[in-house]
C-alpha positions in Angstrom: 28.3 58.7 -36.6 26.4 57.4 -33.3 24.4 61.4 -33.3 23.0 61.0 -37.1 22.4 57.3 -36.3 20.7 58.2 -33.6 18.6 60.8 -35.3 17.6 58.4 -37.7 16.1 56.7 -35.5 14.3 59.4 -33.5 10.1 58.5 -34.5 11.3 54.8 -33.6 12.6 56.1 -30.0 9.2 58.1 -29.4 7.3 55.6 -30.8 9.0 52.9 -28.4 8.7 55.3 -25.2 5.1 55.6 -25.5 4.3 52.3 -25.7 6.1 51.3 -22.8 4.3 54.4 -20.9 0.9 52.8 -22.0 1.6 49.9 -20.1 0.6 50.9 -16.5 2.9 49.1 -14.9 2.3 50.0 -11.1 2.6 47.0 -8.8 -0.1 44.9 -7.4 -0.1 41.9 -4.5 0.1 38.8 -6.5 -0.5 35.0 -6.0 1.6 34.1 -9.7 4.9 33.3 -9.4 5.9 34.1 -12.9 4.5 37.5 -12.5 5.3 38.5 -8.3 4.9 42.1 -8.8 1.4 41.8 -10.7 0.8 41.3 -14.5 0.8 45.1 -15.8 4.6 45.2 -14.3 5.3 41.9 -16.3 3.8 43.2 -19.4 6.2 46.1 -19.2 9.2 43.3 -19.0 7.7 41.0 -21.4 7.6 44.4 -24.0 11.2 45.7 -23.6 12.4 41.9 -24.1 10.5 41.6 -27.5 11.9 44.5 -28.6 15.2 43.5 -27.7 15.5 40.7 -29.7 13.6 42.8 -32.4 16.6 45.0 -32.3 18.9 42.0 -32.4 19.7 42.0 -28.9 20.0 38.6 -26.1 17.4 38.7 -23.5 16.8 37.1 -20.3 13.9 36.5 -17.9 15.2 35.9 -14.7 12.1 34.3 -12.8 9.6 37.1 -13.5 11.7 39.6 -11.1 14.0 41.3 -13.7 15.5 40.3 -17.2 18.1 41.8 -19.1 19.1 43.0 -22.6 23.0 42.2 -23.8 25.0 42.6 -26.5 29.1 42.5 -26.9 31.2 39.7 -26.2 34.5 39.3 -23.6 34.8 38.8 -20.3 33.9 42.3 -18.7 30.6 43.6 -18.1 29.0 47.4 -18.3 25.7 47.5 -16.6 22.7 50.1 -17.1 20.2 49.9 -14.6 16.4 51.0 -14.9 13.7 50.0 -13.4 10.0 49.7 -15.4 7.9 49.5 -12.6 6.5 53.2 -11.9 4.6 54.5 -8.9 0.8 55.2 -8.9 -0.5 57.7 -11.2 -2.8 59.6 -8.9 -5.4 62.2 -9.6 -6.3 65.3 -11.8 -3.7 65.1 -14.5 -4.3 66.6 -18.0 -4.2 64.0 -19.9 -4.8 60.4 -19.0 -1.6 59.4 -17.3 -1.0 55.8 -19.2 -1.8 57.5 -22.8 1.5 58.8 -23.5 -0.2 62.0 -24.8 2.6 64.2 -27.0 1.6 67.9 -26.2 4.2 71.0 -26.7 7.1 68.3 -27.7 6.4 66.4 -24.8 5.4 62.9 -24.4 3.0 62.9 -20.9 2.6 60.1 -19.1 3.8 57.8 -15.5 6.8 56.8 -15.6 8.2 59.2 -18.8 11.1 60.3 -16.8 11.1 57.9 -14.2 12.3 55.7 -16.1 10.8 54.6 -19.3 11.8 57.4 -21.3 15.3 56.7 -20.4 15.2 52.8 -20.3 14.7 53.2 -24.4 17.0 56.0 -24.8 19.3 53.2 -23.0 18.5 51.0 -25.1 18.5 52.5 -28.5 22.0 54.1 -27.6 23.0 50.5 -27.0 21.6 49.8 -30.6 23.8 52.8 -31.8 26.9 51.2 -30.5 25.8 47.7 -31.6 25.4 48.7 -35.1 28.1 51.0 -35.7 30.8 50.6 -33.0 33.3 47.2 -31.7 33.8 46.8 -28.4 35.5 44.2 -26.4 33.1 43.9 -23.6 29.6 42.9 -23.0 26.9 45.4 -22.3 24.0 44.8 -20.2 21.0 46.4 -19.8 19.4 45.6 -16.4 15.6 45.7 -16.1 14.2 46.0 -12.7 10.8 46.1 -12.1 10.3 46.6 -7.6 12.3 49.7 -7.3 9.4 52.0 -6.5 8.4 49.4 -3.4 11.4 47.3 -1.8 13.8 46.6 -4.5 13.1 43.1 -4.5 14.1 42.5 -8.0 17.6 43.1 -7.5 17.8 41.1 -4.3 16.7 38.6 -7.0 19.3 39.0 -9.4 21.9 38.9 -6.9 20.3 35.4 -5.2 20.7 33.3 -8.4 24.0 34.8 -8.7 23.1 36.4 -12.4 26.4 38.6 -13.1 27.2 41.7 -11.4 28.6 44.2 -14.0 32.3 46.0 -13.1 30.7 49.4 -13.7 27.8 50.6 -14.6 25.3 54.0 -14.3 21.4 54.4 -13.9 19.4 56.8 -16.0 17.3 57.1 -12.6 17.9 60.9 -11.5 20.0 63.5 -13.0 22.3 64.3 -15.4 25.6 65.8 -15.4 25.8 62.3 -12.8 25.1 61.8 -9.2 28.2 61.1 -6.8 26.3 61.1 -3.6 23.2 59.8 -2.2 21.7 60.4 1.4 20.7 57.7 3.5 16.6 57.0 3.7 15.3 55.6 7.3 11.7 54.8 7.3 10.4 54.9 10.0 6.7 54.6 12.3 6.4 56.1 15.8 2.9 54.0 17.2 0.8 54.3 20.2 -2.2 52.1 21.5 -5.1 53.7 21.3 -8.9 51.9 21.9 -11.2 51.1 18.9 -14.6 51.9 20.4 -14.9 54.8 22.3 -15.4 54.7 26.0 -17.8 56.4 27.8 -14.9 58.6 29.3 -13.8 59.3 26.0 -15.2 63.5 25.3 -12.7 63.4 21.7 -12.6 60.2 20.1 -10.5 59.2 17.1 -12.7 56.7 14.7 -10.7 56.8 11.4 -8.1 58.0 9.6 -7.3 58.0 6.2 -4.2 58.9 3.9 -5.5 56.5 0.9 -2.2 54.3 2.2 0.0 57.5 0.5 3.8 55.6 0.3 5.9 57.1 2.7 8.3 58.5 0.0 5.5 60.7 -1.4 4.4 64.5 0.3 1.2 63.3 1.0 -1.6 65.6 -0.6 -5.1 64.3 1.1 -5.8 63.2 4.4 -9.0 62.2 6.4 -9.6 62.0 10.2 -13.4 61.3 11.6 -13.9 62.6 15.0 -16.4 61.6 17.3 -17.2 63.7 20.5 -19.5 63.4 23.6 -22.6 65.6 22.5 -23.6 65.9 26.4 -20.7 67.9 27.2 -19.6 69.4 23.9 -22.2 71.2 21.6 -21.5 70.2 18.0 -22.1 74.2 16.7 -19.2 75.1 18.8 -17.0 72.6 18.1 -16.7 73.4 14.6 -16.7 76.7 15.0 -13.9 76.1 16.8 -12.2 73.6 14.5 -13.1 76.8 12.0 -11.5 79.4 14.0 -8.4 77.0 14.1 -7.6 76.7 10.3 -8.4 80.3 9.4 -5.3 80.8 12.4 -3.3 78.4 11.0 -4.0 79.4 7.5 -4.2 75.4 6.4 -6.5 73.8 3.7 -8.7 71.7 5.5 -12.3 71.1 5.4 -15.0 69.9 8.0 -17.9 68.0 7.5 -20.5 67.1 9.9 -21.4 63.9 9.9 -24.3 63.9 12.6 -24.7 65.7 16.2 -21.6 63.9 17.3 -19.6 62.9 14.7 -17.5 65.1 12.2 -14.7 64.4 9.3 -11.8 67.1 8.7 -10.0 67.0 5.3 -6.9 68.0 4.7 -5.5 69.0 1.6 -2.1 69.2 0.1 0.1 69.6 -3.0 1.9 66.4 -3.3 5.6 66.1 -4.4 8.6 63.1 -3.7 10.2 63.2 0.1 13.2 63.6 -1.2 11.7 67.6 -2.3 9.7 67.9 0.7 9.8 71.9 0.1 7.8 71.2 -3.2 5.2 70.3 -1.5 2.0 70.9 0.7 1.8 67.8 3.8 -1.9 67.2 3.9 -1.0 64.7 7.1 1.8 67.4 8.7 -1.7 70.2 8.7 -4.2 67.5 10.0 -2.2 66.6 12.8 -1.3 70.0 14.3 -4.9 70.5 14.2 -6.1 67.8 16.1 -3.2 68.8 18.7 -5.1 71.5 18.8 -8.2 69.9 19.1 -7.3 67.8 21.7 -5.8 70.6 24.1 -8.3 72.7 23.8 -10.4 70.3 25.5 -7.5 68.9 27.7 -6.7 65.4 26.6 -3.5 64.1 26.8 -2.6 62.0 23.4 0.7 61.0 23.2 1.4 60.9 19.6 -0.2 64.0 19.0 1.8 65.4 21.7 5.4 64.1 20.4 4.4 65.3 16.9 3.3 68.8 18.0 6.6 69.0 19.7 9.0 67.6 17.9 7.8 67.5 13.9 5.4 70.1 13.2 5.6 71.7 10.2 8.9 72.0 9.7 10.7 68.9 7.5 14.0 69.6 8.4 14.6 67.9 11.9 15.1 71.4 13.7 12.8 70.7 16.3 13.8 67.0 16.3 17.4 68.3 17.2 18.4 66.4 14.2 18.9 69.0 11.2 22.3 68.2 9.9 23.9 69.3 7.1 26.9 68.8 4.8 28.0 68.8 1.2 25.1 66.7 0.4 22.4 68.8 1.6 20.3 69.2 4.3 18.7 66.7 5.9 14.7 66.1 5.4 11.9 64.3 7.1 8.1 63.7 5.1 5.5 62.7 7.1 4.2 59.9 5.0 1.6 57.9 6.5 -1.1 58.3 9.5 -3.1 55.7 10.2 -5.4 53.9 13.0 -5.4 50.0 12.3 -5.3 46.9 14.9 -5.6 49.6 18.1 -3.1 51.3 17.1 -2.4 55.0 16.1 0.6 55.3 13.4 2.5 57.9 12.0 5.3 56.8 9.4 8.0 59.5 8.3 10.3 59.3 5.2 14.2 60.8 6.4 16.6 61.7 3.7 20.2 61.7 6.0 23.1 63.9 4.9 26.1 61.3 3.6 28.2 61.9 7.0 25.4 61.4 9.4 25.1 58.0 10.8 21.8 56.7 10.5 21.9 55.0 13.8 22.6 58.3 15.3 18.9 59.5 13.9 17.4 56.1 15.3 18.6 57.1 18.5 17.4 60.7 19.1 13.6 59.3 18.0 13.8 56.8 20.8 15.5 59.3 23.3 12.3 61.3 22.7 9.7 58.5 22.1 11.0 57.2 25.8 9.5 60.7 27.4 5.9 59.4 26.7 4.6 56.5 28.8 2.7 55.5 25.3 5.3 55.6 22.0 7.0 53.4 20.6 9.8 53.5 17.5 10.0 51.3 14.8 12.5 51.4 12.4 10.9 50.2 9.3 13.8 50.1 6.3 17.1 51.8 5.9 19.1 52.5 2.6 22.6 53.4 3.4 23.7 56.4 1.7 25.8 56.1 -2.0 29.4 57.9 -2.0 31.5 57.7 -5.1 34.7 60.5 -5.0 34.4 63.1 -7.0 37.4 62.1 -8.7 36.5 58.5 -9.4 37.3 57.6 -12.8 33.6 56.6 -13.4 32.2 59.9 -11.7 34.7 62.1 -13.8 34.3 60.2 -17.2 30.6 60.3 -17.1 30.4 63.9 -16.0 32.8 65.0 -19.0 30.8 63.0 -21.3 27.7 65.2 -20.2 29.8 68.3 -20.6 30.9 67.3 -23.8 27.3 66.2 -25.6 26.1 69.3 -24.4 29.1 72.0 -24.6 28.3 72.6 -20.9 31.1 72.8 -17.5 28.5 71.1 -14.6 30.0 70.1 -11.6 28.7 66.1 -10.1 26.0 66.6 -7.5 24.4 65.1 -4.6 21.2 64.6 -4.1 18.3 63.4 -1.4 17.0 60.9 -3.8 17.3 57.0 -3.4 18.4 55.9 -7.8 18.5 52.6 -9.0 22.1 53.1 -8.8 22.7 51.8 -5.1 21.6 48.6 -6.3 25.6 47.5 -7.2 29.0 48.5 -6.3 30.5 51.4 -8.8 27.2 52.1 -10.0 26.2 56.0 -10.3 23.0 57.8 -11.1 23.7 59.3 -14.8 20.8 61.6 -16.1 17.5 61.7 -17.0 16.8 65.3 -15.7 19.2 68.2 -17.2 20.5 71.1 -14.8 17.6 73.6 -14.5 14.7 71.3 -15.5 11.9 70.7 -13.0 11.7 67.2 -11.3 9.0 65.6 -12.2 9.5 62.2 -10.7 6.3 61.0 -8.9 4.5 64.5 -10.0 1.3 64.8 -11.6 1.3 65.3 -15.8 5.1 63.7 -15.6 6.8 64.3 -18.7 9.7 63.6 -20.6 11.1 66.6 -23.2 11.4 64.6 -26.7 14.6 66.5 -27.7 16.2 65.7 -24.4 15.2 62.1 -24.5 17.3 62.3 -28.1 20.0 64.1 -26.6 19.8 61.4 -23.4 20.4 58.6 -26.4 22.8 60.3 -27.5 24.8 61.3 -24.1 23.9 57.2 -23.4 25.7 55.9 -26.5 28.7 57.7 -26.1 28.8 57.0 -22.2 28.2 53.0 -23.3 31.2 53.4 -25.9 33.8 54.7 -23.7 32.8 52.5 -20.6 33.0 49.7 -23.2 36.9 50.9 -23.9 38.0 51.6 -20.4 40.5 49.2 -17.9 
């Protein structure tokens, strides 16, 4: 019954998906307090609510932060958690990133899998259940719209005490359900470091650039300019140097000379989300190394340059670090994220997935141990997210993985993952879904996607997952 109902109402579910794609809802500073995360993200909130209460459901604004789509009556409540905000769409893809372009039964676009696509599978598997089902409880689907920055929409919705649902999942990361989460420490080690260069000075740093790349992204491009002291270093040998360098080290990195003193080396990368750091090429990891390089070559000490030659690299598993733990959540993983020179100071800012049973205090700990070797570093712990642990037998983790198993005559096993979902956002709350086993993650990735009959079968695995939540003590 739900599965043809469903199917009836599959153009209206692409349809739906790629006019919320369209919307470009990245987030932007803003000086409106009915619209704090920019206008494009409220346009994205201000659609799904209309169509809500096209499709007969309750909606709520809640301050320009969130809102929320309900139907049901009693005194329980089953949550879905999505978020509409997605992060910047970036450079070369196919087709234009906001135009929702269906190629190959695909619907291309930011956001399409992360989580648009499966914010109106959510909510047309709620429309299934509406229509054809009774249930005792209400069901509430929870629009966020901050997740990709600081999460501030939930902090919200908890502040003016909206209702916290008993249970609840997040179509935020992978199907057949998530029952652990690492912990995320973000991180900047800093160092002081002059912005005019002194006559002492035979390597100077003058800018770098990372076009601000979030520190939960493999960064793909990165620009240092490099200014030198043309009476004791001859410009012709210094990037024939530099040249020598990157053919050794095999990296992707370009020079440019600027003038007899001044030259620019960009690095190039293949970008992919921290959490998959192996999927991807650091542009800033490369750069660095290089200017170690640089700078020892000609025998000048730089501190940061120094930590990060000895203690990062190119690895992004914390061996060198001595912090490369491991257990039945995976490895643990560290993206260099950010490198930048602002207010006399020299930055880098790293991205660290923790394995569930590894304190993150204990990871704070070994980068000051090493930061307090160099007369010049300092640590700054910029944001932790405490790992999510739900039992594998939880009644939540087990009934949404046999639902999955079920829908798609399948025997997966929950997983764990290195992602941060939606899903920490409330108590008994797990990641259910979008991605099946076996496809490739394209969250944050150039030409996302969304497969049009897995976002059907997603409605589908949604409606029943809604239905038997809905019937549960």
């Amino acid at each position: 019954m739900l599965n043809t109902y469903i199917d009836n109402n599959k153009d209206k579910i692409i349809k739906s998906t790629q006019e919320l794609i369209k919307i470009p809802s990245v987030y932007e500073k803003s000086n409106n307090p009915a619209m704090p995360f920019g206008k494009n993200v409220n346009d994205a909130l201000t659609y799904m609510l209309n169509l809500g209460e096209k499709l007969g459901f309750r909606t709520k604004n809640i301050d320009g932060y969130c809102g929320y789509i309900e139907f049901g009556s009693g005194n329980d409540l089953v949550g879905i958690i999505g978020h509409l905000d997605v992060v910047p769409e970036g450079d070369n893809w196919t087709n234009p990133p906001f135009s929702a372009t269906i190629k190959d039964n695909k619907i291309f676009g930011r956001g399409a899998i992360d989580d648009k696509g499966p914010i109106i599978a959510s909510l047309y598997a709620m429309k299934a259940v509406m229509d054809n089902c009774k249930i005792n409880k209400r069901v509430r689907l929870i629009l966020g719209l901050n997740e990709e920055n600081d999460c501030k929409c939930i902090e919200h919705y908890k502040q003016v005490n909206e209702e916290l649902p008993s249970v609840s999942f997040s179509p935020d990361a992978n199907f057949p359900c998530i029952y652990a989460e690492k912990g995320i420490l973000s991180s900047y080690i800093s160092m002081p470091y002059p912005l005019e260069k002194h006559k002492k000075d035979i390597i100077f740093i003058k800018n770098i650039n990372c076009n601000n790349n979030a520190l939960n992204v493999v960064p793909k491009y990165c620009e240092v300019s490099l200014e030198i002291d043309s009476n004791l270093i001859n410009i012709t040998d210094f990037v024939d140097y530099i040249n020598n360098s990157i053919k050794d080290l095999k990296f992707n990195i370009e020079i440019n000379i600027i003038d007899d003193k001044t030259i620019s080396l960009i690095s190039h990368g293949v970008q992919a989300h921290a959490a998959h750091p192996d999927l991807g090429v650091n542009a800033i990891s490369k750069l660095i190394v290089l200017l170690y390089d640089i700078f020892n070559k000609y025998n000048i000490n730089c501190d940061i340059l120094d930590f990060f030659k000895s203690n990062i690299n190119n690895e992004y598993d914390g061996n060198l670090l001595g912090a490369n733990f491991s257990d039945e959540s995976g490895n643990l993983t560290l993206n260099v994220g950010n490198f930048s020179f602002n207010n006399s100071t020299i930055s880098i800012g790293f991205n660290i997935r923790i394995p569930i049973h590894t304190k993150i205090n204990a990871i704070e700990k070994i980068f000051e141990e090493k930061c307090f070797n160099y007369n010049n570093l300092k640590y700054i712990t910029s944001e932790i997210e405490e790992p999510l642990y739900v039992p594998k037998n939880n009644f939540l983790v087990k009934a949404l993985c046999n639902i999955f198993n079920e829908e798609t005559n399948s025997n997966f096993e929950p997983i764990a993952i290195g992602g941060g979902t939606y899903a920490r956002g409330f108590d008994n709350c797990i990641s259910f879904g979008p991605c099946f086993p076996g496809d490739t993650d394209m969250c944050h990735q150039i030409d996302e996607f969304i497969d049009i009959d897995k976002l059907i079968l997603s409605t589908k695995i949604y409606a029943k997952a809604i239905l038997t939540l809905s019937k549960m003590d």
